[in-house]
C-alpha positions as CSV (number, residue, x, y, z in Angstrom):
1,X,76.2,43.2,79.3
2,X,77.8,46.7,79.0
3,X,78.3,48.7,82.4
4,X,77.8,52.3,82.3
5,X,81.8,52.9,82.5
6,X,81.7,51.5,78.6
7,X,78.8,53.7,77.3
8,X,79.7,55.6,74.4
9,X,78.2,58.7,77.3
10,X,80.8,57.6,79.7
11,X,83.5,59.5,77.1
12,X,81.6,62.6,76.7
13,X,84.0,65.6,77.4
14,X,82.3,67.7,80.2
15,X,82.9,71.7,80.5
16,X,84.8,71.6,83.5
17,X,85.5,75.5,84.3
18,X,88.8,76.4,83.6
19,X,91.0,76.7,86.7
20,X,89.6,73.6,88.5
21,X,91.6,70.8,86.6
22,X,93.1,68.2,88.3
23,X,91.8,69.4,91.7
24,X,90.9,67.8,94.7
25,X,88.2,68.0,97.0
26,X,89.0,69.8,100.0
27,X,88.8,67.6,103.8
28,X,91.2,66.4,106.3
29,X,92.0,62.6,106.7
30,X,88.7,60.6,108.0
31,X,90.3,57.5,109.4
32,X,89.3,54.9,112.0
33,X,91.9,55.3,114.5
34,X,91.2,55.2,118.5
35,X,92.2,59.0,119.3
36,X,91.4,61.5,116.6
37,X,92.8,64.8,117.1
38,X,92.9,66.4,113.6
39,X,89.7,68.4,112.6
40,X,89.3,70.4,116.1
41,X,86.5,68.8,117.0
42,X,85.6,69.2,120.7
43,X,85.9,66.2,122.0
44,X,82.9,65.9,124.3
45,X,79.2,65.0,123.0
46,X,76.1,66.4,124.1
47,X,74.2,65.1,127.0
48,X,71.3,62.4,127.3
49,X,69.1,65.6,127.9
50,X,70.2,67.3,124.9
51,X,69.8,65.2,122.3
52,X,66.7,64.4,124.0
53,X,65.2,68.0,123.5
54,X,66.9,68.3,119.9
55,X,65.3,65.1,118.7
56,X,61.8,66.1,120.4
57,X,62.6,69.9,117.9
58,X,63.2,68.1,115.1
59,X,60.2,65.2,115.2
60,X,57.9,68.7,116.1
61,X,59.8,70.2,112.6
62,X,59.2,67.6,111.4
63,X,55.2,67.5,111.4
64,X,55.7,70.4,109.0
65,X,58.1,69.3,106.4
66,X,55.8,69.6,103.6
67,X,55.7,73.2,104.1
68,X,59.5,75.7,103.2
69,X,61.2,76.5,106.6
70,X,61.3,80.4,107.6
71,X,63.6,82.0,105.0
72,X,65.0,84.6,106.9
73,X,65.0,82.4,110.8
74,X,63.9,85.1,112.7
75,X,63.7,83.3,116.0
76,X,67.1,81.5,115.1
77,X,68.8,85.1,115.0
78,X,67.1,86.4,117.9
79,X,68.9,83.8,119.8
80,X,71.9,83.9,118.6
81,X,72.0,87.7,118.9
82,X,71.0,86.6,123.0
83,X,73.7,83.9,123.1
84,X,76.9,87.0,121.6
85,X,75.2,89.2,124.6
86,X,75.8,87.0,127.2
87,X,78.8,85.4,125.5
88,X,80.8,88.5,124.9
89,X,78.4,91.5,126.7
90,X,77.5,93.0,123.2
91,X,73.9,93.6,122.5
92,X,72.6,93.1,119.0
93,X,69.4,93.2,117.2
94,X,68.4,90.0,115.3
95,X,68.6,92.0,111.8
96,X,72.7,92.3,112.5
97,X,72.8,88.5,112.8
98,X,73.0,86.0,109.6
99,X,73.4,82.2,109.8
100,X,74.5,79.3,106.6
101,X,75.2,75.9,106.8
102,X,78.6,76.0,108.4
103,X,80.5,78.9,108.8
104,X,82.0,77.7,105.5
105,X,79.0,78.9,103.6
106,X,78.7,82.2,105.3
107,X,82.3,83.2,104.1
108,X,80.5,82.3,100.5
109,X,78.3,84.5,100.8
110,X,80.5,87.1,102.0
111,X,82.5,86.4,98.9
112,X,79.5,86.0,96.5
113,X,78.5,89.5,97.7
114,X,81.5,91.6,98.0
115,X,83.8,89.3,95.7
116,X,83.7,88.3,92.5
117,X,85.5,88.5,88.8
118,X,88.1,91.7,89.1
119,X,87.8,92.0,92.8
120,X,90.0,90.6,95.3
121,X,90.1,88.9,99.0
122,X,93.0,89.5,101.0
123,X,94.3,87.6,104.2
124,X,97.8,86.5,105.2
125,X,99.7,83.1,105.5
126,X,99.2,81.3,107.0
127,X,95.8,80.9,107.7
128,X,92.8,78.3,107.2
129,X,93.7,76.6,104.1
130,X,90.0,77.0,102.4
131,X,90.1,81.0,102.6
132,X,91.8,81.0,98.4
133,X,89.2,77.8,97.9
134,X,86.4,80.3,98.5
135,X,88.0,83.0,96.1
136,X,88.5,80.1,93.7
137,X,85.1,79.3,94.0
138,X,83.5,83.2,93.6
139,X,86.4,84.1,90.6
140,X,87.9,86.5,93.0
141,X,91.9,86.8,93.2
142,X,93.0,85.5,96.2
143,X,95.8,87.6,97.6
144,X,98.0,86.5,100.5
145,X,100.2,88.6,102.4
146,X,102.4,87.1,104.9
147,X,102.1,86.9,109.1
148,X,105.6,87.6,111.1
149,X,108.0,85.1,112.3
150,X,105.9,84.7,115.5
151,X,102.5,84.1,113.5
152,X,101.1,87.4,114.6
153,X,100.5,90.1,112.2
154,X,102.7,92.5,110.2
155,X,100.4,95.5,110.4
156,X,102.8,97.7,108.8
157,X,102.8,94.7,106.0
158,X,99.0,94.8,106.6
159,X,98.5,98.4,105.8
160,X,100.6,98.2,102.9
161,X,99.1,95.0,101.0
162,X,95.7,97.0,101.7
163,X,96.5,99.9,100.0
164,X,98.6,98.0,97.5
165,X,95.8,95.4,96.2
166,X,92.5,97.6,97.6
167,X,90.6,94.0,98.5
168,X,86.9,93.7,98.4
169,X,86.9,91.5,101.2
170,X,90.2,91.2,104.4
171,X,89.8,87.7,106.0
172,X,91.5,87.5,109.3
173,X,90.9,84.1,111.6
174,X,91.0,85.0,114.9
175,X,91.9,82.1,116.7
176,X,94.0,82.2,113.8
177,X,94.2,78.4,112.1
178,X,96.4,77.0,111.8
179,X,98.7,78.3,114.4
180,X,96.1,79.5,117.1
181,X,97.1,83.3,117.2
182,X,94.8,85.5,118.4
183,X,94.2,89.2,117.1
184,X,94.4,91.9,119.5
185,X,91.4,94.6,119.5
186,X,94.4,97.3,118.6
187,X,95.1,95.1,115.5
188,X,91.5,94.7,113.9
189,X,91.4,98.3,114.8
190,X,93.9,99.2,112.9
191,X,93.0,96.8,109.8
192,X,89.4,98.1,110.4
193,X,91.0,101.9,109.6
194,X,93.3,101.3,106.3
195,X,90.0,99.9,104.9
196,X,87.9,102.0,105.8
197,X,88.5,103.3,102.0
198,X,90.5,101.1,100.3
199,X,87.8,99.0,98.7
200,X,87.8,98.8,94.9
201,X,86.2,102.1,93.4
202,X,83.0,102.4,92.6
203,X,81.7,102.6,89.8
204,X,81.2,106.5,90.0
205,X,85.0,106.2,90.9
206,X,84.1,106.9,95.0
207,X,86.0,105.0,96.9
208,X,84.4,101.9,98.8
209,X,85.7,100.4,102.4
210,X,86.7,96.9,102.2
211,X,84.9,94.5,104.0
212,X,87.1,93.2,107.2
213,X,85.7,89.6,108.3
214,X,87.2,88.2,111.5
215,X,86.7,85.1,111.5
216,X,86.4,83.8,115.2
217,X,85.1,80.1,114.7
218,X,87.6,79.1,117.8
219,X,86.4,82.2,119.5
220,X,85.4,81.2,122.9
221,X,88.8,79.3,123.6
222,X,90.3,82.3,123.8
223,X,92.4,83.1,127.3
224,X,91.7,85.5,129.6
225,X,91.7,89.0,128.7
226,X,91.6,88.5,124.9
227,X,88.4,90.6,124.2
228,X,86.1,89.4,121.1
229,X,86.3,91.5,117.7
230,X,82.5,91.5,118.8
231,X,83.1,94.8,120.7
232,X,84.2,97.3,118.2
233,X,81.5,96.2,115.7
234,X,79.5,99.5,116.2
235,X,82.6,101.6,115.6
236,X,83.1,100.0,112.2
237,X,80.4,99.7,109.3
238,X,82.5,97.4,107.1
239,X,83.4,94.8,110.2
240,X,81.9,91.4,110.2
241,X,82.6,88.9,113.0
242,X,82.0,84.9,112.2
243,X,81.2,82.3,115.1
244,X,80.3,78.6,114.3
245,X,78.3,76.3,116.8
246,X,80.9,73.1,115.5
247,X,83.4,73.7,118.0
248,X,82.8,75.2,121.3
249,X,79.2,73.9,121.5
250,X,80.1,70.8,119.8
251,X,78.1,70.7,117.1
252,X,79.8,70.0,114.0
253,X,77.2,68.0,113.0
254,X,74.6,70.3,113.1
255,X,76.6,72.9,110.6
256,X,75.7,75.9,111.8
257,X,77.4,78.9,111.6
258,X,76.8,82.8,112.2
259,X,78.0,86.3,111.6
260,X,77.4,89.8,113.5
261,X,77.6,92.9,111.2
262,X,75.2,95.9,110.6
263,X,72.0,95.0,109.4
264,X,72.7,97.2,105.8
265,X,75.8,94.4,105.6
266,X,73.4,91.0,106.5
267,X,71.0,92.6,103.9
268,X,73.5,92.1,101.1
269,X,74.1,88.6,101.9
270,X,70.2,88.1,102.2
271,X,70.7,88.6,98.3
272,X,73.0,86.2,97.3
273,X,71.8,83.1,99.9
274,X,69.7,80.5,98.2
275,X,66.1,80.2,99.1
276,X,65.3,78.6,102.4
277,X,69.0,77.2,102.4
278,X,68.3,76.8,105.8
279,X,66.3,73.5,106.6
280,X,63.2,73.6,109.5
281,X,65.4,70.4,111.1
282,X,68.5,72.8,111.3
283,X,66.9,75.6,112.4
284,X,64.6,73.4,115.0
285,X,67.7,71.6,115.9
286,X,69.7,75.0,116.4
287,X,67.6,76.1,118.8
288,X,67.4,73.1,120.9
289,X,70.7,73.4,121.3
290,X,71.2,76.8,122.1
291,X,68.6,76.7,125.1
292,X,71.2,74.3,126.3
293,X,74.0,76.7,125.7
294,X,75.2,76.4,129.5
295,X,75.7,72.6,129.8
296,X,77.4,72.5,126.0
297,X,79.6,75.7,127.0
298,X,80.6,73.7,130.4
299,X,83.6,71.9,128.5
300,X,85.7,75.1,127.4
301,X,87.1,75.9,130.6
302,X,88.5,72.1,130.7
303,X,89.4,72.3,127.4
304,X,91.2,76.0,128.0
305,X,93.3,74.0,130.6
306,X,93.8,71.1,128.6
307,X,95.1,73.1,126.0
308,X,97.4,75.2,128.4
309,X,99.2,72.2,129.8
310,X,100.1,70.8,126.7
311,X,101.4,74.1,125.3
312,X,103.8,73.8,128.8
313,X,104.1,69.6,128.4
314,X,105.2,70.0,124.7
315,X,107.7,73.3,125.2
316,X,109.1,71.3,127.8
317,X,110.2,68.6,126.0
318,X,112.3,71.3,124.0
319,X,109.6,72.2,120.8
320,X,108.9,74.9,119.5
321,X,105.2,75.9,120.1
322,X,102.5,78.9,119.1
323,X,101.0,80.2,121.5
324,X,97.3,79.2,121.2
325,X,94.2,80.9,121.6
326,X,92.2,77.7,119.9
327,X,91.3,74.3,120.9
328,X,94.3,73.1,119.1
329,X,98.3,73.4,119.1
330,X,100.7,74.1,116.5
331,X,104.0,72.5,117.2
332,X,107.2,71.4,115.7
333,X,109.9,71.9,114.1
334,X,110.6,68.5,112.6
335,X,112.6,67.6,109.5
336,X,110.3,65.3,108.5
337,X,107.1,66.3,109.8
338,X,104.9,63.3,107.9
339,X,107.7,60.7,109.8
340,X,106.2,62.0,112.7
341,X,102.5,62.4,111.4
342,X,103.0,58.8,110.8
343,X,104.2,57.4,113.6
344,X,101.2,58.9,115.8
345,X,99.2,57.5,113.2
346,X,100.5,54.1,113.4
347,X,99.9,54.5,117.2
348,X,96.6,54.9,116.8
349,X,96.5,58.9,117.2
350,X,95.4,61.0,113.9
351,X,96.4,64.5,114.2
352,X,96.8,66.7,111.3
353,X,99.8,67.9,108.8
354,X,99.3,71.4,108.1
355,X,100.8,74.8,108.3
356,X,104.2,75.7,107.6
357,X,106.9,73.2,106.9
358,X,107.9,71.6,109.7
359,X,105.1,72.0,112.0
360,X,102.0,70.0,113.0
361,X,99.3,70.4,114.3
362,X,96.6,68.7,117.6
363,X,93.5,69.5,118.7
364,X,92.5,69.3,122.5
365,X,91.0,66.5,123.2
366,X,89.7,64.5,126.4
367,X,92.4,63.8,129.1
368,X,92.6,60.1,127.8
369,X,93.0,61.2,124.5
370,X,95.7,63.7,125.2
371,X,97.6,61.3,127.4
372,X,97.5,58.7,124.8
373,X,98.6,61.4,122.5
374,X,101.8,62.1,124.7
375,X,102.5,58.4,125.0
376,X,102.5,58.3,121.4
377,X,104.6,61.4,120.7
378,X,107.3,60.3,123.5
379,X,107.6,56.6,121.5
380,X,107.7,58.3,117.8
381,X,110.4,61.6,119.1
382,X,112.6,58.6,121.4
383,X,111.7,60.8,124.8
């Protein structure tokens, strides 16, 4: 009998685009270890009485599967536009609010409608590691500039790699990831100026502004007195400011993410979004959850503190550590970081090896799972 791995098909060449060769798919480690620390994942999930209400949302969605979901979510955008006003006291309407699957697939189409062959996307290393997958992935040039010693950024360095390149697109995380840094207002400010027209030309040879996306998926962990990027939007056209329901509502299973721009912005990526991309069971589910925004928000001030002790536990013991805005801590500096990686891991605690040489990297977790973590850390370092 011949299996398909010995059809004459199975050694068909296909036309792999050039570039992508040999790659990999991007994703962290998925392994089955007792504490897992190394996606940023908050830790806690939802209630009895939440995924009560979301699975009543989705068996009523369901009743009406055989029919396309709203294309454009109204009601979905409407409450996320309530949920910023409460969340960070800026009122928007529902036309300056677009949501994908993920914030992942809102930075595509960001990139699919401001990027693209001769264009470039700018940001500054180092940062989320799937910013240059998304240029990859829209044939725009990724172009990274570099942060300071202290993770923070350069703007001086900013300014010139701005008028240097003239991007399409500036993506700055705020939480920064991996290192936590947060962006002052003064500093997406200033970005948001020296782009104001530096975009590529036109094709009437008018300048254009580049797009500046702040990218605040850790958002809500920030500490006190670090305002949201949310509160300049109406001062700058060309601003967009990403949130994601994965990690302070704790729903990375849902995959929903958001941005807040003007509604001339949204209406570009209305273009370029495939139809209906968003499914009546992730809109119904959404919603569910966002009625229950209190009880899922109840966890970040634990977390906050969670996160705050172990910057103090860690620096204690003599590391170096980021200051964090995030639900996660970059730490380090070890000769050999994956000794260390490992030894957690053979511990039973996962945490992730990213960043800049020498460092690593570990969500907040629950206090068992942070304790268990320190255990673990104290056996590997010999503390």
């Amino acid at each position: 009998m011949t299996t398909p791995a010995e059809t004459p098909t199975a050694q068909v060449r296909l036309p792999l685009r050039p570039g992508l060769e040999g790659l990999e798919p991007y994703g962290a480690p998925q392994l089955d270890v007792p504490v897992l620390l190394n996606v940023n994942e908050n830790p806690y999930p939802p209630s009895e009485a939440v995924v009560a209400d979301i699975a009543d949302a989705v068996a009523r969605a369901a009743h009406g599967l055989n029919r396309y979901p709203d294309r454009d979510f109204h009601e979905l955008r409407a409450e996320l536009a309530e949920y910023l006003r409460v969340e960070s006291g800026v009122s928007l309407a529902a036309s300056q609010i677009w949501a994908a699957n993920g914030s992942n697939e809102v930075m595509l189409h960001l990139l699919q409608a401001f990027g693209g062959p001769g264009r470039k996307v700018l940001s500054f290393a180092p940062t989320y590691s799937m910013y240059p997958e998304y240029a990859r992935d829209t044939l725009t040039e990724w172009v990274a500039g570099r942060r300071a010693e202290d993770f923070t950024l350069d703007l001086n360095h900013a300014r010139e790699q701005i008028a240097e390149h003239r991007p399409a697109v500036i993506l700055l995380a705020s939480p920064n990831n991996p290192t936590g840094t947060a962006l002052p207002l003064e500093a997406v400010e200033a970005i948001c100026e020296a782009a104001a027209t530096a975009g590529p030309k036109a094709d009437d040879g008018a300048p254009t502004a580049a797009v500046v996306v702040v990218d605040e998926a850790y958002g809500e962990f920030r500490r006190e007195g670090v305002s949201s990027a949310l509160t300049v939007l109406d001062r700058h056209p060309h601003l967009a400011v990403s949130r994601t329901m994965s990690k302070a509502f704790g729903m990375a299973g849902l995959r929903l993410g958001y941005l807040a721009a003007t509604s001339t912005l949204v209406d570009h990526l209305r273009v370029v979004r495939l139809p209906y991309h968003l499914s009546a069971v992730t809109q119904a589910a959404a919603l569910a959850a966002l009625s229950h925004r209190d009880e899922l928000m109840s966890q970040v001030a634990s977390l906050r503190a969670e996160r705050d002790e172990l910057v103090e536990w860690l620096r204690g013991h003599g590391l170096r550590v980021a200051d964090s805005d995030a639900n996660f801590v970059l730490f380090g500096l070890f000769p050999d970081r994956h000794e260390v990686w490992n030894g957690l891991l053979e511990r039973g605690v996962l945490i992730r090896e990213v960043g800049p040489e020498g460092w690593l990297r570990v969500s907040v977790g629950t206090p068992q799972e942070t304790a268990a973590f320190r255990a673990a850390l104290e056996e590997v370092l010999g503390w």
